[in-house]
C-alpha positions as CSV (number, residue, x, y, z in Angstrom):
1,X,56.0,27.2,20.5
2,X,57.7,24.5,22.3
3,X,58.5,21.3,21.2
4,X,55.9,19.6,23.9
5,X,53.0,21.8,22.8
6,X,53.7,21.1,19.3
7,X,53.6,17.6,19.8
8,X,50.6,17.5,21.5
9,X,49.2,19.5,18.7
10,X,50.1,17.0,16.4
11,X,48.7,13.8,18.7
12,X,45.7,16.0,19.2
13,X,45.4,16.3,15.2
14,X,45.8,12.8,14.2
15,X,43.6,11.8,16.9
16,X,40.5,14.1,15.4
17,X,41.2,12.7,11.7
18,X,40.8,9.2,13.3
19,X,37.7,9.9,14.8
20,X,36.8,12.0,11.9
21,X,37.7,9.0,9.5
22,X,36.1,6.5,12.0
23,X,32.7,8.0,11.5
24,X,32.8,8.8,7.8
25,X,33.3,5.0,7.4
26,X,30.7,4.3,9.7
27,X,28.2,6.4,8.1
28,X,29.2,4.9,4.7
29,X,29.0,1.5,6.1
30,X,25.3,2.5,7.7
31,X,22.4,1.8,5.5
32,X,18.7,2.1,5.6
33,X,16.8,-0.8,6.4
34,X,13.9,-1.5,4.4
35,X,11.7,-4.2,5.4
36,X,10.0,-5.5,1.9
37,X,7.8,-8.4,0.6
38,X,7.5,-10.4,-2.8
39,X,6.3,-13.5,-4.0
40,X,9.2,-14.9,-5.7
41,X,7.0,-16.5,-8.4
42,X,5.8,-14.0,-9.6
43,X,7.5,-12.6,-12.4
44,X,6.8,-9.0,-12.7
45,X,8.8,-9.0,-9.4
46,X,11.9,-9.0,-12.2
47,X,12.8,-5.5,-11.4
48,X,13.2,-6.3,-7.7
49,X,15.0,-9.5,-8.2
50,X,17.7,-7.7,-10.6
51,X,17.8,-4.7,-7.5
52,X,18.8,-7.0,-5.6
53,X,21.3,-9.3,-7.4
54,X,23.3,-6.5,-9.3
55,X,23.5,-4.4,-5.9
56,X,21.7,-1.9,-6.5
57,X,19.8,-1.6,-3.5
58,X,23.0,-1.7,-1.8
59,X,24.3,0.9,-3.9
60,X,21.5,3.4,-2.8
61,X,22.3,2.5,0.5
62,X,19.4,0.5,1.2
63,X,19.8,-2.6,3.0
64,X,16.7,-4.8,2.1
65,X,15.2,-7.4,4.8
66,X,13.3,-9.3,2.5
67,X,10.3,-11.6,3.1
68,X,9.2,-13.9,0.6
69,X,5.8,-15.2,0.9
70,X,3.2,-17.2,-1.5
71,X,-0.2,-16.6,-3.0
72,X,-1.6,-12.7,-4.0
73,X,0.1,-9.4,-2.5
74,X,-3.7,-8.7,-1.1
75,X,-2.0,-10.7,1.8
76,X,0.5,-8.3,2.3
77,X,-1.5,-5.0,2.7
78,X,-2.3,-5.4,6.4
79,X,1.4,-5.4,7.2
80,X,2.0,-2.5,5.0
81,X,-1.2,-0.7,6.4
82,X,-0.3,-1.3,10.1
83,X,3.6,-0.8,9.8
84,X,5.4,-4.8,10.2
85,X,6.3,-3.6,5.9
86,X,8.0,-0.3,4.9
87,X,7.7,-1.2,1.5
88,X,5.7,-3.9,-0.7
89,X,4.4,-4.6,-4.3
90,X,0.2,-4.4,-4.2
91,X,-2.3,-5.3,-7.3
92,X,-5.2,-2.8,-7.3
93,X,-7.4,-4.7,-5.6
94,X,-10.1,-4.1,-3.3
95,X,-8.0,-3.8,-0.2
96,X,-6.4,-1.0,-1.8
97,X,-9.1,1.3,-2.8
98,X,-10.9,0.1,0.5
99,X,-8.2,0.6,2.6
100,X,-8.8,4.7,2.7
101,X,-12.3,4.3,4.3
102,X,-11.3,1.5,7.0
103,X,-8.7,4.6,8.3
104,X,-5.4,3.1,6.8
105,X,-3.4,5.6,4.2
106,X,-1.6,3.5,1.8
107,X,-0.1,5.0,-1.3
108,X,1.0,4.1,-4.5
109,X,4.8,5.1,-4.7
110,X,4.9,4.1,-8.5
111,X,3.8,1.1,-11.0
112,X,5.4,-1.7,-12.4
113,X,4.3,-4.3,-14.5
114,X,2.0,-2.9,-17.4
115,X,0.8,-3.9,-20.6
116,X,2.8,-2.8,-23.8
117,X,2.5,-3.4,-27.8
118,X,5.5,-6.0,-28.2
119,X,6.4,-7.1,-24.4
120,X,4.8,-10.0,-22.5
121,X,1.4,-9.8,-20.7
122,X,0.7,-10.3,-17.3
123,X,-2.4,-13.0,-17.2
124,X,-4.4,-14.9,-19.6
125,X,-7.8,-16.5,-20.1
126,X,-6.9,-20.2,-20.8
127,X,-8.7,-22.8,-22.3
128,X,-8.5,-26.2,-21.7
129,X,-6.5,-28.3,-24.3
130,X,-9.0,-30.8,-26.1
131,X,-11.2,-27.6,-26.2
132,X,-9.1,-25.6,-28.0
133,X,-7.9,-28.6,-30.6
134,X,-11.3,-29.8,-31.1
135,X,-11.8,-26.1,-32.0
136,X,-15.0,-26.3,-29.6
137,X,-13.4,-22.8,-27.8
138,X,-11.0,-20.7,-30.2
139,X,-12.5,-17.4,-29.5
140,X,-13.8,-15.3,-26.6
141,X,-17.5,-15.7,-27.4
142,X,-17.0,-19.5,-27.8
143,X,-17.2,-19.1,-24.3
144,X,-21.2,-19.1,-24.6
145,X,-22.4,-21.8,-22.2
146,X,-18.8,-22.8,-21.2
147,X,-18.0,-23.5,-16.9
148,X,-15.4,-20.4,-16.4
149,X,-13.3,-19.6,-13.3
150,X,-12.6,-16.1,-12.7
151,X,-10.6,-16.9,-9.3
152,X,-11.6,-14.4,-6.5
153,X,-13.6,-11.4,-7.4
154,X,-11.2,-8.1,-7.4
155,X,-8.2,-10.3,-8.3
156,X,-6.1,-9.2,-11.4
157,X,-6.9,-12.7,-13.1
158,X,-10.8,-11.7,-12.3
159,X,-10.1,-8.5,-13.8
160,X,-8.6,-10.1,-17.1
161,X,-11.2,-13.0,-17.4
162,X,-14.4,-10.6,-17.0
163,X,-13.0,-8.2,-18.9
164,X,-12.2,-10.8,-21.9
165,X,-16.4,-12.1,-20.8
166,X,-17.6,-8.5,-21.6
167,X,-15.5,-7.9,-25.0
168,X,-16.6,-11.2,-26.0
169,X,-20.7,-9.5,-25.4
170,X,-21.2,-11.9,-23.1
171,X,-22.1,-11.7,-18.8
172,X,-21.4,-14.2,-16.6
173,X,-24.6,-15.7,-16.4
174,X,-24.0,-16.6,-19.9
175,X,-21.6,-19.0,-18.6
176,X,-21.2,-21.4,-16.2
177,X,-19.4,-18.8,-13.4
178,X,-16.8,-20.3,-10.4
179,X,-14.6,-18.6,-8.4
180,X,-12.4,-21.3,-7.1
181,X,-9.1,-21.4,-8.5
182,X,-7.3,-19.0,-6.6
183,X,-4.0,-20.4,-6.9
184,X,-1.4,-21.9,-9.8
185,X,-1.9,-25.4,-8.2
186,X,-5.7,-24.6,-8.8
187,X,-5.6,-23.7,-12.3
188,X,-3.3,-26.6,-13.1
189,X,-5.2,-29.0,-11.4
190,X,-8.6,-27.2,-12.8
191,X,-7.4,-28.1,-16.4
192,X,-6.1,-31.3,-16.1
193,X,-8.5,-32.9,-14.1
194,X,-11.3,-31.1,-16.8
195,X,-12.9,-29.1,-13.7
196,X,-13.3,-26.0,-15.8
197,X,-13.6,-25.2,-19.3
198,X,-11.9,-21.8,-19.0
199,X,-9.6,-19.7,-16.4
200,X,-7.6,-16.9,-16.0
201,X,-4.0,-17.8,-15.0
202,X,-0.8,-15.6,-14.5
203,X,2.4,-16.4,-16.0
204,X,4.7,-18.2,-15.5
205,X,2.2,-20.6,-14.6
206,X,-0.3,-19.5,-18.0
207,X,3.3,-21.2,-20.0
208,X,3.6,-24.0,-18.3
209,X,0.3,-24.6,-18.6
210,X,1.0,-24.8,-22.3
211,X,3.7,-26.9,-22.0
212,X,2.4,-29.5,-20.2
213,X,-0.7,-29.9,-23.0
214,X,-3.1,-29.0,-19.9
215,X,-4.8,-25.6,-21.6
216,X,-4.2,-22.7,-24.3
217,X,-3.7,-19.3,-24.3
218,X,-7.0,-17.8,-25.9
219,X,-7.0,-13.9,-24.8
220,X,-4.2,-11.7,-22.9
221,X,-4.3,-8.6,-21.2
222,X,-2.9,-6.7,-23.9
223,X,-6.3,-8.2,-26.1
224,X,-8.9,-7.1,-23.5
225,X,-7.0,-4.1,-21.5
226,X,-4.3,-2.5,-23.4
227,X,-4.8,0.6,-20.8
228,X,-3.7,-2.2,-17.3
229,X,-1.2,-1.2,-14.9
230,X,-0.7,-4.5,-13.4
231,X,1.0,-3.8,-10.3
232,X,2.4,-1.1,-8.1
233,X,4.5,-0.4,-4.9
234,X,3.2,1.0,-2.3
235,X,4.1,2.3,1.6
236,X,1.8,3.9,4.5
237,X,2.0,7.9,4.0
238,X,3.7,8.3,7.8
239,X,6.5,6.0,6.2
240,X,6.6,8.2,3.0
241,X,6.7,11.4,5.3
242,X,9.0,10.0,7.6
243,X,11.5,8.7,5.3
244,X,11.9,10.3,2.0
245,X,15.6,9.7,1.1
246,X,14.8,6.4,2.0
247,X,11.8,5.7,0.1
248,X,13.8,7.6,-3.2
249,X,16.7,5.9,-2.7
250,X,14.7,2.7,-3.0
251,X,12.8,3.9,-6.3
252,X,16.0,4.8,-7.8
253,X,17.4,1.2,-7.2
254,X,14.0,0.2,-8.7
255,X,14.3,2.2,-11.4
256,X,18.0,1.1,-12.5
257,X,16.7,-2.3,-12.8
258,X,13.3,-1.1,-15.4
259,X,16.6,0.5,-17.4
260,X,17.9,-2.5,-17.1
261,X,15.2,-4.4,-18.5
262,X,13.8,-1.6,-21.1
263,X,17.3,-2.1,-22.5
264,X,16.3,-5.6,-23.9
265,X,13.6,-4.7,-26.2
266,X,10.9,-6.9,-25.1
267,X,13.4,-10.3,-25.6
268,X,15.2,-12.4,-23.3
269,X,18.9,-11.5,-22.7
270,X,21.0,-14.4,-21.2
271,X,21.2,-12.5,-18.0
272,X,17.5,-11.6,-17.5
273,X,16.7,-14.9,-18.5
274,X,19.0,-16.2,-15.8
275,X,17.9,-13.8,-12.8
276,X,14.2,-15.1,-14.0
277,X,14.8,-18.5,-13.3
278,X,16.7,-18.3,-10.0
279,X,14.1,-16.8,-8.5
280,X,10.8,-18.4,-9.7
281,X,12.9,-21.8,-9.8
282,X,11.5,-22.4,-13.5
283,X,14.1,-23.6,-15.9
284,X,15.5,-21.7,-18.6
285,X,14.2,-23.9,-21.2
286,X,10.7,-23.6,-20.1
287,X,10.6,-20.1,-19.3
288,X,12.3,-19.5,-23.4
289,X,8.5,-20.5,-23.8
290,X,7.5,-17.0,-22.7
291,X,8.9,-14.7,-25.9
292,X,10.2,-12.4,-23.2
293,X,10.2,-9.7,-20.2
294,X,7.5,-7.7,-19.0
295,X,7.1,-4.2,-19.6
296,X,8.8,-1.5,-17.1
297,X,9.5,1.5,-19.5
298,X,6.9,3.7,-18.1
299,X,9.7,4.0,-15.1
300,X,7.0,4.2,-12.4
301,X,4.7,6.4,-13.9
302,X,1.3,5.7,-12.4
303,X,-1.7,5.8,-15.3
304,X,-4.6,7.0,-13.3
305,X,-7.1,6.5,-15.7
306,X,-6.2,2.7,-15.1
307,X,-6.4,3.0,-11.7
308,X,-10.1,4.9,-12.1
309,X,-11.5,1.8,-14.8
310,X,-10.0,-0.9,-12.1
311,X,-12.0,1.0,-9.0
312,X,-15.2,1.4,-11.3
313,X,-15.1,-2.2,-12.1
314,X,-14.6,-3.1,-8.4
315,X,-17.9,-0.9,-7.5
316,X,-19.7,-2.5,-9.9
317,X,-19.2,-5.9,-8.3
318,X,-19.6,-4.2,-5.3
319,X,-16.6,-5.3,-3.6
320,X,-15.2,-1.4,-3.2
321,X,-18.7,0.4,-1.4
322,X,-17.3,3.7,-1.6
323,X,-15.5,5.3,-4.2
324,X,-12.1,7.4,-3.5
325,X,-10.5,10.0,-5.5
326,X,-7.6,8.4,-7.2
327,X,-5.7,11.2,-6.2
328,X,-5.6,11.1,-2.7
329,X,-4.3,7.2,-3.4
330,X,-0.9,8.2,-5.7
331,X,1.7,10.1,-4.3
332,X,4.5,9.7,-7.2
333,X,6.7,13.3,-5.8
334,X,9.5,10.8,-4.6
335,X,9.2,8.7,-7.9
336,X,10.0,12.2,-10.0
337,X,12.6,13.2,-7.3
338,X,14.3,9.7,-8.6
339,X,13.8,10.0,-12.1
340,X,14.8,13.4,-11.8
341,X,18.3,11.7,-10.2
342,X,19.2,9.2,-13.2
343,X,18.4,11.3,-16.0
344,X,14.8,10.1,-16.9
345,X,12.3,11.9,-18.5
């Protein structure tokens, strides 16, 4: 072999491992976009905001286009349903049993926030302050007679109030029954100005409620639904079919972050108390107020029987017309695939 030829073997050689080692860093530089939406508020988003922070998304390689928005995830489903979302967090509300019969395939990927002996609830029926300390309301059928605001029928604070109305033996035309206070600036304005006796609120805003002397706690869901799933993510099923790595790869960053959490016990930890404040802008002093996290150590796994009581309830205030099979709405394969991954069982 000549000295030429092997020189142009060489050349040839080094210029293949460059091109070689050119696209192995471009494919570890690649990542998946995944257009997603939260309401920073809220703070059962906590596993999402820790994904985020401590990289793990990134370290799934997912690179998250986040879009922030305000008010109930209900607004989100028709940009999940028609494909602007790939991913979103979704109550089950009416939209998302309905959703099936209006031709839109939306499924629930796994659940987050949940009730749990020990951890911190969701929402709360408050009462307003000179109520409670005159000791006119301090129990659910106190209630009797009262001007309660449910907020918007099929929303979780409707589901917690009506359920608190019904435990108490009591319907809503046994109270004075509203539906306007939709929003945190509702139910703090609802209290303080004494608009309503009694609303459902969602926390952080049910604490600083407190706090500000404007209402008390009187029921959680833990008290009336011990059984809730509180929220959920969900994609379209083309998505889900279309992207699978993806969409586990996502769950598993998800699912780092629950760990995360679960690791706590139920109690604040300087660093989830941090990452909580950032992103709902609360301070750290007020939100000590709330004895701790919520509950994630289910890892995803979607309670059905939740899922079936929520869509009954819905029927019965006829705000879901047609009933679906619960199973045609979960598709939790990809949440096992990811369990499967880190070790959970």
């Amino acid at each position: 072999m000549s000295l030429r030829f092997r020189c142009a073997v060489v050349v040839a050689a080094i210029g293949l491992f460059a091109i070689g080692t050119h696209h192995a860093r471009a494919a570890d530089t690649a990542k998946a976009v995944v257009r997603f939406s939260l309401n920073p508020v809220v703070t059962g988003n906590l596993p999402i905001f820790i994904a985020i922070d401590r990289g793990y998304f990134a370290a799934e390689g997912i690179d998250l286009k986040l879009t922030k928005y305000g008010g109930s995830s209900v607004t989100q489903m028709p940009l999940a349903a028609r494909g602007d979302l790939d991913i979103t967090v979704m109550v089950a509300g009416p939209a998302l049993f309905n959703q099936k019969t209006e031709g839109f395939d939306l499924r629930i990927l796994a659940s987050m926030q949940q009730t749990h002996p020990g951890w911190t609830d969701g929402e709360y029926v408050m009462v307003r302050k000179d109520l409670w300390d005159s000791g006119a309301v301090r129990k659910l059928p106190d209630l009797k007679g009262k001007q309660v605001d449910g907020g918007p029928d099929g929303s979780p604070i409707s589901f917690v109030l009506n359920l608190a109305l019904e435990k108490a033996g009591l319907r809503r035309s046994d109270v004075v029954y509203t539906k306007k206070f939709a929003t945190p600036p509702d139910w703090i304005a609802g209290l303080r100005n004494h608009s309503v006796d009694a609303l459902a609120a969602a926390d952080p805003v049910a604490t600083v409620l407190e706090l500000q002397g404007y209402g008390k706690k009187l029921a959680s869901d833990q008290d009336v639904a011990p059984w809730l799933q509180i929220s959920f993510l969900i994609a379209s099923e083309k998505y889900v079919q279309e992207h699978p790595a993806t969409v586990t790869a996502f769950l598993k960053a998800y699912l780092k972050a629950a760990k995360d959490i679960d690791a706590s016990g139920g109690k604040w930890t300087p660093e989830l108390l941090a990452e909580m404040a950032k992103w709902t802008q609360i301070s750290e002093a007020d939100l000590q107020h709330i004895a701790g996290p919520a509950y994630y150590g289910q890892f995803g796994t979607i309670n059905k029987v939740s899922l079936t009581r929520q869509q009954d309830y819905l029927v019965g205030l006829g705000q879901v017309k047609e009933k679906i099979d619960i199973d045609s709405l979960v598709d939790d394969g990809l949440l096992m695939t990811a369990r499967r991954e880190l070790g959970i069982h």
